[in-house]
N, CA and C atoms of all chains as a GROMACS GRO file, in nm:
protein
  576
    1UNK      N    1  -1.388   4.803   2.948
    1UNK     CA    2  -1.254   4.777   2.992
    1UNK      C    3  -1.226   4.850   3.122
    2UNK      N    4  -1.106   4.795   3.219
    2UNK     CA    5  -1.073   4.878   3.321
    2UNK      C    6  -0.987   4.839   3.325
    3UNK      N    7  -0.905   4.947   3.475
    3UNK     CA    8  -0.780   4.928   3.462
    3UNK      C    9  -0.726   4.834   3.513
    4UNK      N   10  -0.583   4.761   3.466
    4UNK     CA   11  -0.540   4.682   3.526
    4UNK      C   12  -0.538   4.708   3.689
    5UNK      N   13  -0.560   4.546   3.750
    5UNK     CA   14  -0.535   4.618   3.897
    5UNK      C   15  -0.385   4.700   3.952
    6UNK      N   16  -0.301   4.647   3.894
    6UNK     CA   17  -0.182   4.740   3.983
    6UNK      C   18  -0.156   4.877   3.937
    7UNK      N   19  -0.312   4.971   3.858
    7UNK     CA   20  -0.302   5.065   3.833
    7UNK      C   21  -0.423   5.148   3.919
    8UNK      N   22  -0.385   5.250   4.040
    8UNK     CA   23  -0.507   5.327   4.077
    8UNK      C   24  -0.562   5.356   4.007
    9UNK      N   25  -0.695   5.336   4.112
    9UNK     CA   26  -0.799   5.366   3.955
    9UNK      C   27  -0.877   5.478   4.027
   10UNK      N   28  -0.827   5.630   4.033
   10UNK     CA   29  -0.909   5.729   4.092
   10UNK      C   30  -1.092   5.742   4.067
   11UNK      N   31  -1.099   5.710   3.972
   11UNK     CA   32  -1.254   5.735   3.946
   11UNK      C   33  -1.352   5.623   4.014
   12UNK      N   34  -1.259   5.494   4.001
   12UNK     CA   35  -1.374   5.387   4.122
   12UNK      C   36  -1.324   5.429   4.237
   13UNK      N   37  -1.229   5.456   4.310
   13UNK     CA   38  -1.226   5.524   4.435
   13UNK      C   39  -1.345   5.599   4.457
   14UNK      N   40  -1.340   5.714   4.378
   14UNK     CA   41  -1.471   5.797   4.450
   14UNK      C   42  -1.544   5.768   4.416
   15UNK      N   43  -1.605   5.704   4.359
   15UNK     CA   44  -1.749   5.620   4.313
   15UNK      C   45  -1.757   5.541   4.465
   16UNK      N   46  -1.691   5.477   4.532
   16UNK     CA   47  -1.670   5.373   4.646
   16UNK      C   48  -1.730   5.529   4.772
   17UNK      N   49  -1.631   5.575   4.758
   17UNK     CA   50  -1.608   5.749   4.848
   17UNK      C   51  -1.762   5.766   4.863
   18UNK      N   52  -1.830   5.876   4.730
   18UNK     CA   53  -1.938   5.875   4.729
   18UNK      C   54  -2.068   5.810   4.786
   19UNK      N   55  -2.054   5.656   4.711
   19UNK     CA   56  -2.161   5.566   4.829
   19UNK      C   57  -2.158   5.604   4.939
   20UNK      N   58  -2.031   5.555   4.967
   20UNK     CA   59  -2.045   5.501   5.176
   20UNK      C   60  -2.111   5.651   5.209
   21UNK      N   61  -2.085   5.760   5.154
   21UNK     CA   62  -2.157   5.886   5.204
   21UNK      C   63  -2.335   5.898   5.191
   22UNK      N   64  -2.346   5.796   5.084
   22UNK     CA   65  -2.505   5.800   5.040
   22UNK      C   66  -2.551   5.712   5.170
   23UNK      N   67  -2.517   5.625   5.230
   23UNK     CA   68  -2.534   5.521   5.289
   23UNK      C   69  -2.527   5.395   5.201
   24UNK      N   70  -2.444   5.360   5.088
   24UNK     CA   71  -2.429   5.219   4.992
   24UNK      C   72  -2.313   5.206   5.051
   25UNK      N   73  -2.263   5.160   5.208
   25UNK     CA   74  -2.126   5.142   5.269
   25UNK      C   75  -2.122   5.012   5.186
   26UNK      N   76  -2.212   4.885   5.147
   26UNK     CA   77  -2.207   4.741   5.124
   26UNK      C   78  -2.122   4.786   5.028
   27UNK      N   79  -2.106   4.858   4.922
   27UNK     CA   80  -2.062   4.831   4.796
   27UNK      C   81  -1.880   4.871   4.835
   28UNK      N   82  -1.819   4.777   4.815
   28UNK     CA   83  -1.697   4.780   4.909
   28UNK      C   84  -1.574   4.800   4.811
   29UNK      N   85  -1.582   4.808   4.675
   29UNK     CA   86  -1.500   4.810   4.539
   29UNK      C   87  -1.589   4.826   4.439
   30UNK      N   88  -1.534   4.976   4.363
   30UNK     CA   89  -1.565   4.966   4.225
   30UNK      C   90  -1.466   4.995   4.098
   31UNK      N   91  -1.480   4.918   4.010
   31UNK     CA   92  -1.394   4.956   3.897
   31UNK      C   93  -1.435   4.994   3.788
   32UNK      N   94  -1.380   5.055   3.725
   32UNK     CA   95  -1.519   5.134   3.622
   32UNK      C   96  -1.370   5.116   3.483
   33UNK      N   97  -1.469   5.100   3.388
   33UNK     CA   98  -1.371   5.060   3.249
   33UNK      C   99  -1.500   5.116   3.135
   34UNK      N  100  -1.453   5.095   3.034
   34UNK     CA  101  -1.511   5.127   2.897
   34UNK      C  102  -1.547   4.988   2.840
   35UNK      N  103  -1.675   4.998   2.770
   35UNK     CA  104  -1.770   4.898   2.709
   35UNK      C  105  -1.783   4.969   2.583
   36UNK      N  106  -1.752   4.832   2.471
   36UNK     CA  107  -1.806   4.875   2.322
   36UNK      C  108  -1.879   4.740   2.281
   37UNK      N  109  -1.927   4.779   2.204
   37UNK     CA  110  -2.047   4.653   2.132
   37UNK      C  111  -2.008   4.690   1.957
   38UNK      N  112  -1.966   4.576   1.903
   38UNK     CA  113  -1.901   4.620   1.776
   38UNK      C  114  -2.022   4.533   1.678
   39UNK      N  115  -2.076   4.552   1.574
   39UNK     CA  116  -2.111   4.510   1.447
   39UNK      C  117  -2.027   4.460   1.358
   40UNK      N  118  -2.016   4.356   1.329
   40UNK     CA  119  -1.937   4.278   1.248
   40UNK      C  120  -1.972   4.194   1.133
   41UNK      N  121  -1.906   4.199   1.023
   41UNK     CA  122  -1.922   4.113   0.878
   41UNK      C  123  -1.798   4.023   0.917
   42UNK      N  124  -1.832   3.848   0.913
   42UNK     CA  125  -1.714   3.774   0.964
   42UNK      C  126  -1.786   3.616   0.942
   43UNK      N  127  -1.741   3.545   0.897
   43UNK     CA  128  -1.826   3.431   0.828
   43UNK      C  129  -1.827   3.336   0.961
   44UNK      N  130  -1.752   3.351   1.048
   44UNK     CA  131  -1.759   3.209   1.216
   44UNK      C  132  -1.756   3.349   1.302
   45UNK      N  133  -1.809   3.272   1.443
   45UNK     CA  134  -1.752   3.368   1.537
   45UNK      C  135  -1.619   3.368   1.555
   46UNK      N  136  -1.535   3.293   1.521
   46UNK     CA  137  -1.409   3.286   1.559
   46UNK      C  138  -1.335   3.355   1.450
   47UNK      N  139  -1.342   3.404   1.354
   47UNK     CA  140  -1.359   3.496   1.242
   47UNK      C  141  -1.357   3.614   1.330
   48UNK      N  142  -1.471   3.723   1.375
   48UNK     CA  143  -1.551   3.782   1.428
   48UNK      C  144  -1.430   3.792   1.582
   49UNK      N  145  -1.419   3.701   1.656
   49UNK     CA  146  -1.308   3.742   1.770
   49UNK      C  147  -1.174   3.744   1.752
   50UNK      N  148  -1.123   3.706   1.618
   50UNK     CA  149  -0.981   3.756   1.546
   50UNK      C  150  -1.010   3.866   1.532
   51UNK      N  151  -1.113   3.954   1.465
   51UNK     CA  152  -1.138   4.059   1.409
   51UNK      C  153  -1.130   4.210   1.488
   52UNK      N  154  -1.221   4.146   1.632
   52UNK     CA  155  -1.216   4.240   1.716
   52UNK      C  156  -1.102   4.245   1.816
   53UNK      N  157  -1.046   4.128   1.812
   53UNK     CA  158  -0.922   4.158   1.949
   53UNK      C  159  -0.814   4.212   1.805
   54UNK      N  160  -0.815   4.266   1.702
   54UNK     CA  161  -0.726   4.312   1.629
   54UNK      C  162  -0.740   4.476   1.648
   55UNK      N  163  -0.914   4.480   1.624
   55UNK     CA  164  -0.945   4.622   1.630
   55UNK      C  165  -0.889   4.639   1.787
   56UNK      N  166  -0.906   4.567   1.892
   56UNK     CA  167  -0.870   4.634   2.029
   56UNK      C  168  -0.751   4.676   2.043
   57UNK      N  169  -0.638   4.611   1.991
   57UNK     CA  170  -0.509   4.587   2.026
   57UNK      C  171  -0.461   4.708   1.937
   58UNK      N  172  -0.477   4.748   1.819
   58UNK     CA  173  -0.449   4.878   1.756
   58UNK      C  174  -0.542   4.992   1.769
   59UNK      N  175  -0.649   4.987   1.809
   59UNK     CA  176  -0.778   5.111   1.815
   59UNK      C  177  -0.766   5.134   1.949
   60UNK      N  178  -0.861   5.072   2.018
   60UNK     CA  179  -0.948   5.040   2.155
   60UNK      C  180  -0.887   5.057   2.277
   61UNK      N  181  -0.851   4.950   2.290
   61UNK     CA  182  -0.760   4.966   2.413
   61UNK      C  183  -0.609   4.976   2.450
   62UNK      N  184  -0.572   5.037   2.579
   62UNK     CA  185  -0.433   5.105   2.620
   62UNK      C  186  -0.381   4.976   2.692
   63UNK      N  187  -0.268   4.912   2.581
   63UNK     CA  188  -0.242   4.786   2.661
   63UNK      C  189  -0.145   4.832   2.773
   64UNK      N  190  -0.084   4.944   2.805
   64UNK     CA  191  -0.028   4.968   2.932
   64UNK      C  192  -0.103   4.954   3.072
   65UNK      N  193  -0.209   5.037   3.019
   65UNK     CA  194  -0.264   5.000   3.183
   65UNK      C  195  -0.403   4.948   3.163
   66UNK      N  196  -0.438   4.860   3.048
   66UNK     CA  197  -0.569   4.833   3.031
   66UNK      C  198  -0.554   4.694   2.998
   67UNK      N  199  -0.634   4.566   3.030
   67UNK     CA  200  -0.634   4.461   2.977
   67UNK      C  201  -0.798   4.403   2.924
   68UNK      N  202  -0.838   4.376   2.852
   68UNK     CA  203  -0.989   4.379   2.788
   68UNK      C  204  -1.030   4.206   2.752
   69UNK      N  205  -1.160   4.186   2.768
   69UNK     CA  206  -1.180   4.057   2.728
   69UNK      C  207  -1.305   4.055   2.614
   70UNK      N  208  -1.315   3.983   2.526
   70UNK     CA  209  -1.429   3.996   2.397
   70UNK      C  210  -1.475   3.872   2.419
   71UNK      N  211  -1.648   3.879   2.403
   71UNK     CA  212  -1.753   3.818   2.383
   71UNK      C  213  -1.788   3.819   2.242
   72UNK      N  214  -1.846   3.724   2.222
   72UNK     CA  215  -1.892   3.725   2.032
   72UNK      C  216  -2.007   3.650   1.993
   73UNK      N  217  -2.157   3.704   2.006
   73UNK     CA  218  -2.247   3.585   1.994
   73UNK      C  219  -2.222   3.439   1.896
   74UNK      N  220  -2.292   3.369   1.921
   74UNK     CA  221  -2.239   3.275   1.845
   74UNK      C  222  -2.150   3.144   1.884
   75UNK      N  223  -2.053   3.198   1.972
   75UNK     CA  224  -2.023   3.124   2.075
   75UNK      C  225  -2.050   3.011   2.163
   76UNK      N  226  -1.970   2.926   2.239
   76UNK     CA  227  -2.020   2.837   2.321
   76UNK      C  228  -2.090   2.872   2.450
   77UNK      N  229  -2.041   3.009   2.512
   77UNK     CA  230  -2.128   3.073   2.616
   77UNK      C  231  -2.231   3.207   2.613
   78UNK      N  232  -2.198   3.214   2.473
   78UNK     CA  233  -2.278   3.339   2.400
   78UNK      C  234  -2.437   3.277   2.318
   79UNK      N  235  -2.527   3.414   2.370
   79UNK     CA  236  -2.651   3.340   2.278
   79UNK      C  237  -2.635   3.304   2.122
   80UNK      N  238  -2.717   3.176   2.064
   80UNK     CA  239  -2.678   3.172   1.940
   80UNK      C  240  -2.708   3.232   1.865
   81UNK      N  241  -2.712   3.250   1.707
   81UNK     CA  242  -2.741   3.376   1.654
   81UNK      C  243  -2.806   3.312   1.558
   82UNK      N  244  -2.862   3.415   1.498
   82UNK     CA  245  -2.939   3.384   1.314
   82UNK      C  246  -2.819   3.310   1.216
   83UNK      N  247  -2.847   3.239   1.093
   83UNK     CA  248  -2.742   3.216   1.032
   83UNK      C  249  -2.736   3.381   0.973
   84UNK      N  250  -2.599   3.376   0.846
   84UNK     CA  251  -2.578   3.480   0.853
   84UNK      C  252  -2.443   3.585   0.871
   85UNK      N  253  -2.351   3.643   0.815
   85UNK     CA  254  -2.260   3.734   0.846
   85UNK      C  255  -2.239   3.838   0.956
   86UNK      N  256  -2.343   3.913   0.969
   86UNK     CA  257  -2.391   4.026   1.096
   86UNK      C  258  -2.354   3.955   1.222
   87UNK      N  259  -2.232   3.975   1.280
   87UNK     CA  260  -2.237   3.922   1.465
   87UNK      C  261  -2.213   4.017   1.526
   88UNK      N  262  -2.230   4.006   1.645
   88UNK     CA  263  -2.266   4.137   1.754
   88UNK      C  264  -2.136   4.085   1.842
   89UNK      N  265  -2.042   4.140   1.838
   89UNK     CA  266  -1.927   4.164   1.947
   89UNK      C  267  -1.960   4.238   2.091
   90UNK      N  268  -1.895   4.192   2.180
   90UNK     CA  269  -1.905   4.256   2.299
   90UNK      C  270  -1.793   4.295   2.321
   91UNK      N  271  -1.712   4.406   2.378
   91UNK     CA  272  -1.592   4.393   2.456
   91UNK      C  273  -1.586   4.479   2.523
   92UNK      N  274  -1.471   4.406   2.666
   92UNK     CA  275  -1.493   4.538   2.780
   92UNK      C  276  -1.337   4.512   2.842
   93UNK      N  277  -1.285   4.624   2.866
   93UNK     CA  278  -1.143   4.609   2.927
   93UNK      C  279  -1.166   4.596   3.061
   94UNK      N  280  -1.085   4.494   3.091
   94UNK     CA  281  -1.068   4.437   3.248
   94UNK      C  282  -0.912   4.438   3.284
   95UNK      N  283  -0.929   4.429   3.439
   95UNK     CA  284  -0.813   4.369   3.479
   95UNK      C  285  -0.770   4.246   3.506
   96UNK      N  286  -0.627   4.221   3.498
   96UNK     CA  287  -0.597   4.108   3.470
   96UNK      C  288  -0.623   4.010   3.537
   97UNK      N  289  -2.240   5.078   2.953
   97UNK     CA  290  -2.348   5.130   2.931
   97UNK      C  291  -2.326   5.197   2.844
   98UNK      N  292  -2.446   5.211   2.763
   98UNK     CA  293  -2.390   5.272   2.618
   98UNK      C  294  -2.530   5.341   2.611
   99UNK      N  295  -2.532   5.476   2.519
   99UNK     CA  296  -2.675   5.561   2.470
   99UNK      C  297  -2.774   5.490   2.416
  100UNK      N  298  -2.905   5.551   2.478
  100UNK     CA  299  -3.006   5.452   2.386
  100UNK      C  300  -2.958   5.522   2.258
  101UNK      N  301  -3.073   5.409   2.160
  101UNK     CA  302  -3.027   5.420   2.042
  101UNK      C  303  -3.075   5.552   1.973
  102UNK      N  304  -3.139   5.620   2.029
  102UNK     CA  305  -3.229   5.722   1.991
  102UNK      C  306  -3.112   5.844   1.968
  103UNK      N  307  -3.049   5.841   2.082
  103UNK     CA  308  -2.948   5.931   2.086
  103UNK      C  309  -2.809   5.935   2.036
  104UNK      N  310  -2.767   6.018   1.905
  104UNK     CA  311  -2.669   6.013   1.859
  104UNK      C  312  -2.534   5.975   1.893
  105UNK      N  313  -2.467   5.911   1.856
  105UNK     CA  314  -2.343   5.816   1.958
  105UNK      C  315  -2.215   5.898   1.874
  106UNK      N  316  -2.138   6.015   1.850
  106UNK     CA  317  -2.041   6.023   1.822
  106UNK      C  318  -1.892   5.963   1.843
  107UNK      N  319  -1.892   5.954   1.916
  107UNK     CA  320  -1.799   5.853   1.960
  107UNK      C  321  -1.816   5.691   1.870
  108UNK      N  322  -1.913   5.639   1.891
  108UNK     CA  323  -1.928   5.552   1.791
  108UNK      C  324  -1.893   5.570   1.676
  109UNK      N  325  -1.957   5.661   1.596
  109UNK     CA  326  -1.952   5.698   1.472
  109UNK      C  327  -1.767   5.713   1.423
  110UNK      N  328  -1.734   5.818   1.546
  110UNK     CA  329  -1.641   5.793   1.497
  110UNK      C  330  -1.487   5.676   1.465
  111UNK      N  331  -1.517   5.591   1.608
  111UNK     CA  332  -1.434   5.491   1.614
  111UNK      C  333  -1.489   5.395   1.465
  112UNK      N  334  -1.628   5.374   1.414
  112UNK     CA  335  -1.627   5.349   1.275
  112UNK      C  336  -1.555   5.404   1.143
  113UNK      N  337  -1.556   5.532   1.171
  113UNK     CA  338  -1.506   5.608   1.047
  113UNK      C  339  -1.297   5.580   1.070
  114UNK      N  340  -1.277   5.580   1.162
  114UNK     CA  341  -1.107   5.558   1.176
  114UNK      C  342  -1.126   5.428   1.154
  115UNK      N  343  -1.176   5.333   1.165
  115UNK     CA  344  -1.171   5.195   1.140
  115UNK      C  345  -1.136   5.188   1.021
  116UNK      N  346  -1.240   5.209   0.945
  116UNK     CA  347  -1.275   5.224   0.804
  116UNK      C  348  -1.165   5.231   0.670
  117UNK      N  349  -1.060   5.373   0.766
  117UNK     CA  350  -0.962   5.426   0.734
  117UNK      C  351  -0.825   5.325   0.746
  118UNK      N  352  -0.826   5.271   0.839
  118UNK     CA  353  -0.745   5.133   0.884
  118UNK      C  354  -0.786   5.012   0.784
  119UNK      N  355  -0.883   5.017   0.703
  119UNK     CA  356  -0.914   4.873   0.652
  119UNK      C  357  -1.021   4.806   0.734
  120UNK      N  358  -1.054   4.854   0.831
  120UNK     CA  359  -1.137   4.740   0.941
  120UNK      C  360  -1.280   4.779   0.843
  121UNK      N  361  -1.352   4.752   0.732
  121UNK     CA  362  -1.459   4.788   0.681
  121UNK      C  363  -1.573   4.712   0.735
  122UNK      N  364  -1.475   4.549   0.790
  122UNK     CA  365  -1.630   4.477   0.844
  122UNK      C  366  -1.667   4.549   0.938
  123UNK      N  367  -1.610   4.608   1.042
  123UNK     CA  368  -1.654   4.681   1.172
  123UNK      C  369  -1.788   4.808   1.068
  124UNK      N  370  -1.900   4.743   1.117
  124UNK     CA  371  -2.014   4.807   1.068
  124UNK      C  372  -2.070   4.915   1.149
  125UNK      N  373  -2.061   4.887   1.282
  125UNK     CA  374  -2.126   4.982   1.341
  125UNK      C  375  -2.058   4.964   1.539
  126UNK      N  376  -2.032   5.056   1.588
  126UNK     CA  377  -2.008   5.084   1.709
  126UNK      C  378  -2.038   5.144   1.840
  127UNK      N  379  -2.149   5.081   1.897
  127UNK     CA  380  -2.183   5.199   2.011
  127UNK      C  381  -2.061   5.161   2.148
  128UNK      N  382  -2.048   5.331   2.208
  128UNK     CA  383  -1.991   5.303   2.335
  128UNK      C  384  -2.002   5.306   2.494
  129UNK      N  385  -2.042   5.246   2.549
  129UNK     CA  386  -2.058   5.251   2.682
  129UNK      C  387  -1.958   5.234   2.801
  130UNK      N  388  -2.043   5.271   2.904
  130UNK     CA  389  -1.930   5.255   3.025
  130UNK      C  390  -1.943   5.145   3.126
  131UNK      N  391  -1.857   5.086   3.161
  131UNK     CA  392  -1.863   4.962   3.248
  131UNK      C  393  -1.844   4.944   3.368
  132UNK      N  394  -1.900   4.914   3.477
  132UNK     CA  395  -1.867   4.924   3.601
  132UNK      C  396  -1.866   4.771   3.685
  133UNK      N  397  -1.747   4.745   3.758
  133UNK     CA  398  -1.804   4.610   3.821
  133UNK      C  399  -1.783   4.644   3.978
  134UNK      N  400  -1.873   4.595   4.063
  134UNK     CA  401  -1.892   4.680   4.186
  134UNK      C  402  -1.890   4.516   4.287
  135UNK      N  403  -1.821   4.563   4.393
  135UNK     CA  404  -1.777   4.437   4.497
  135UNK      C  405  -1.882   4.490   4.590
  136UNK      N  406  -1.978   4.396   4.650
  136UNK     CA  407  -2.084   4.442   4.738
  136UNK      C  408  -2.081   4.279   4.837
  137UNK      N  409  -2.109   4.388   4.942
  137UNK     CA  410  -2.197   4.251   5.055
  137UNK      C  411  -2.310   4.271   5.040
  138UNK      N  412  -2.412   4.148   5.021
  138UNK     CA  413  -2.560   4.095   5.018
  138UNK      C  414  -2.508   3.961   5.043
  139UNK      N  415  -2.700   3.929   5.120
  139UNK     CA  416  -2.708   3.805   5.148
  139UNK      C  417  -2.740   3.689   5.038
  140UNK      N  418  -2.771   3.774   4.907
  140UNK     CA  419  -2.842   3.690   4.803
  140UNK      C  420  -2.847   3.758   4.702
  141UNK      N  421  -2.797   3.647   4.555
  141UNK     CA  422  -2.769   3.728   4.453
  141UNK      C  423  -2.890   3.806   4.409
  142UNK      N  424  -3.024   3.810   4.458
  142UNK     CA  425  -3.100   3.894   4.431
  142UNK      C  426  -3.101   4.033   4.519
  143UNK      N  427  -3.062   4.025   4.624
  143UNK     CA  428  -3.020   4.117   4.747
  143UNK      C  429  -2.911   4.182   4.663
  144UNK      N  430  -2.824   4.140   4.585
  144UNK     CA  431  -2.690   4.206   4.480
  144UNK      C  432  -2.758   4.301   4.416
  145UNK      N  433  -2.880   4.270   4.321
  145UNK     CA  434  -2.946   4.341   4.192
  145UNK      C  435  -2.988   4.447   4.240
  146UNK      N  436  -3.079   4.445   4.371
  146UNK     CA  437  -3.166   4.521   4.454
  146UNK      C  438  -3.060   4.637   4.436
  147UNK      N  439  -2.933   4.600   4.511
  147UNK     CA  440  -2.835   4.762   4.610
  147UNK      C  441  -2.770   4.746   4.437
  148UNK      N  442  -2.758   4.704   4.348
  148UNK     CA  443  -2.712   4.821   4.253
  148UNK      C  444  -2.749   4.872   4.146
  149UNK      N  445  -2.895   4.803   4.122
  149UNK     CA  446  -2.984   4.854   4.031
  149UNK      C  447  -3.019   5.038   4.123
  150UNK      N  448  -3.008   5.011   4.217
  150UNK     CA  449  -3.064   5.141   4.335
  150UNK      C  450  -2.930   5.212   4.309
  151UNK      N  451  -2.815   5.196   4.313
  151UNK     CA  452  -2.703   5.259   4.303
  151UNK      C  453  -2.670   5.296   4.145
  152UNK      N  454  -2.740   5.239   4.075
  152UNK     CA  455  -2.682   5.292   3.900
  152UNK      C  456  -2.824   5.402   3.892
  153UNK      N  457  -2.905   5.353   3.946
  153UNK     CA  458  -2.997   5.506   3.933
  153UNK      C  459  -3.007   5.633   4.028
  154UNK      N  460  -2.932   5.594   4.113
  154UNK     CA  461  -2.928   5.719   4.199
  154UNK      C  462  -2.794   5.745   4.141
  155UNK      N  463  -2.641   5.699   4.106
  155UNK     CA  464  -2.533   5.804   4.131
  155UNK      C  465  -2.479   5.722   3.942
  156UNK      N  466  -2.495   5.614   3.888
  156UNK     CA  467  -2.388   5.589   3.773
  156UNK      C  468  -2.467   5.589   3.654
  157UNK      N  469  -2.624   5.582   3.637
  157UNK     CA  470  -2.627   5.587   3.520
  157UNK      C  471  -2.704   5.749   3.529
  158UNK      N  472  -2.726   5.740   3.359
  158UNK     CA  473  -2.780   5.915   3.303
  158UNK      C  474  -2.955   5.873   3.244
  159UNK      N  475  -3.048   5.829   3.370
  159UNK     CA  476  -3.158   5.791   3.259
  159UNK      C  477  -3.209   5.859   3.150
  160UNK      N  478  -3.215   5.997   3.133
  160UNK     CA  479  -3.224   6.067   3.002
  160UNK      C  480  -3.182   5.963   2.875
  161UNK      N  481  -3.040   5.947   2.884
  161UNK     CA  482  -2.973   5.924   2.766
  161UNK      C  483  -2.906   5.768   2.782
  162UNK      N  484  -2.927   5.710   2.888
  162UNK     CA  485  -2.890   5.617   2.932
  162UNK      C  486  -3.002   5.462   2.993
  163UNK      N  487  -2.963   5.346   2.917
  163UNK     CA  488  -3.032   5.257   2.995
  163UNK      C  489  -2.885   5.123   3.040
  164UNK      N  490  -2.920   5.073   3.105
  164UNK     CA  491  -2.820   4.979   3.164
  164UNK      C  492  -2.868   4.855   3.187
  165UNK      N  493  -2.781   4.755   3.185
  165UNK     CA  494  -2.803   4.606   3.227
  165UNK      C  495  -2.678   4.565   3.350
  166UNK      N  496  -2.747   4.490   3.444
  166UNK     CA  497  -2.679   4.422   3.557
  166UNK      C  498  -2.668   4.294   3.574
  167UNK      N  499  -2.561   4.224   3.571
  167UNK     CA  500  -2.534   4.117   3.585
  167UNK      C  501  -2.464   4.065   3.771
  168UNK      N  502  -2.504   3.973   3.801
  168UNK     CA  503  -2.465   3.939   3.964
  168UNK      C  504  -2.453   3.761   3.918
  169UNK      N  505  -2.301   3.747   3.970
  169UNK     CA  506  -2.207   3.601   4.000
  169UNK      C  507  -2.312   3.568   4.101
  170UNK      N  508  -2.355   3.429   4.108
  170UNK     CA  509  -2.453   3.339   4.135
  170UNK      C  510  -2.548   3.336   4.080
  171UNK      N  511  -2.608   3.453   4.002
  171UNK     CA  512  -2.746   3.422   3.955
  171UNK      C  513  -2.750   3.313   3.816
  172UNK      N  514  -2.845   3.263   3.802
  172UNK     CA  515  -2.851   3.095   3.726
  172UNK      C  516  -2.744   3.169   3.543
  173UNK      N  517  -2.763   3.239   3.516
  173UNK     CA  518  -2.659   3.290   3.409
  173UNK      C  519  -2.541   3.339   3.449
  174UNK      N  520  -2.519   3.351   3.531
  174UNK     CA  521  -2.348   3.404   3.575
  174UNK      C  522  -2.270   3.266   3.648
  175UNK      N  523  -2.128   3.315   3.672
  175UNK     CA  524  -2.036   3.208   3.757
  175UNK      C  525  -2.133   3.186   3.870
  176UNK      N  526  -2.083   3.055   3.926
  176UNK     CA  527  -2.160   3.030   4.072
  176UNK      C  528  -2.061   3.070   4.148
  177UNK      N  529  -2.065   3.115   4.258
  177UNK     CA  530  -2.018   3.208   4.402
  177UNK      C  531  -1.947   3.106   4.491
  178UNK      N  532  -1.866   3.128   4.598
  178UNK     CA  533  -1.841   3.046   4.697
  178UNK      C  534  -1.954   3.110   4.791
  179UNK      N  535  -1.960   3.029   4.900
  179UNK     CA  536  -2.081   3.050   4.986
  179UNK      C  537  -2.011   3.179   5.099
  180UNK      N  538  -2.092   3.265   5.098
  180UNK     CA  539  -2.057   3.431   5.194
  180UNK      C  540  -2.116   3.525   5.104
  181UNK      N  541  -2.083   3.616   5.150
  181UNK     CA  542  -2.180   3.772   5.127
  181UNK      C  543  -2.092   3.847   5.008
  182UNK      N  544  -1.983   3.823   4.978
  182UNK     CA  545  -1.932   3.866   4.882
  182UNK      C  546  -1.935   3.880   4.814
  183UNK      N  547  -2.007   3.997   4.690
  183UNK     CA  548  -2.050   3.929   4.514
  183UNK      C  549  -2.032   4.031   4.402
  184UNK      N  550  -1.930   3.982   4.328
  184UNK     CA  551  -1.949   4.065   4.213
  184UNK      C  552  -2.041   4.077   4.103
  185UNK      N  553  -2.074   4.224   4.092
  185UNK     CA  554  -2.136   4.264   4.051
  185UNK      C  555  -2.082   4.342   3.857
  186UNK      N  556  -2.147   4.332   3.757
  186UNK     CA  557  -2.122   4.374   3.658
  186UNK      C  558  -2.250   4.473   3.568
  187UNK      N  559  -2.208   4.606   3.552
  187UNK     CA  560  -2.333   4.666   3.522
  187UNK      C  561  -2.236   4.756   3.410
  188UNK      N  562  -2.339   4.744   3.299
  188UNK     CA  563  -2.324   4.837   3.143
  188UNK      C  564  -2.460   4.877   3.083
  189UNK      N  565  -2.388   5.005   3.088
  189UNK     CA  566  -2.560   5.074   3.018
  189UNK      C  567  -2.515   5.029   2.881
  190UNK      N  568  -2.651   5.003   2.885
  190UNK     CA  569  -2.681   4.961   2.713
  190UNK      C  570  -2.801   5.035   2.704
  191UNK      N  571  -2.823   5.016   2.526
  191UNK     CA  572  -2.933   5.090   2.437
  191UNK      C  573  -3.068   5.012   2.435
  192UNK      N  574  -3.165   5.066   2.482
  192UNK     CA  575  -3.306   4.976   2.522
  192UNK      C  576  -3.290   4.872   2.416
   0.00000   0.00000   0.00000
């Protein structure tokens, strides 16, 4: 996850800062957020992405200045999976 | 980017155990990583991989305890790009 954009985001600043000093001037924006990969018992993926945008919205992420998007194998753009209960969640807070 | 697996993930562990406590029992298991998406000029989405596979090992990832995956908009699995040097970039350490 990261922060929404209309929130400074001091830590990709100097990540940006840093480069151009290494000589990585190309890298012209960075945003840096939090990544979780969740294990899940959930009979569909769509099961499985109710499950986790529930855990995000009360656990995970700070809906003030954080907005997050979930992946869920199984999926139409996700690799397919074994049959089976066990799905592998992705989620990462982004901006909006 | 998240700890190889070798290396104890507290943080994981514990966002399982508060789950748990919440009712979330399917949430089986949790590793956590950090996410970075980096705006770079290259001429080619392989020219993208090059400057930040070189940039997560010199300044963002921890190879000790850390392995990572990079993703770059144009390459045949990501969004396709408008045509220019502009390209986002998406990198999360993950567990070998």
């Amino acid at each position: 996850m990261t922060l929404k954009p209309s929130v400074f985001d001091p830590q990709g600043r100097t990540i940006v800062e840093a480069l151009g000093s290494m000589g990585y001037g190309a890298v012209r924006d960075v945003r840096q957020g939090k990544y979780f990969e969740l294990d899940v018992d959930a009979e569909t993926p769509a099961a499985a992405r109710t499950l986790v945008t529930e855990v995000a919205d009360r656990l995970l992420a700070n809906p003030v200045i954080e907005s997050y998007r979930v992946e869920v194998d199984g999926e139409e753009t996700s690799p397919p999976v074994e049959p089976g209960r066990r799905r592998v969640t992705r989620m990462v807070t982004l901006g909006d």
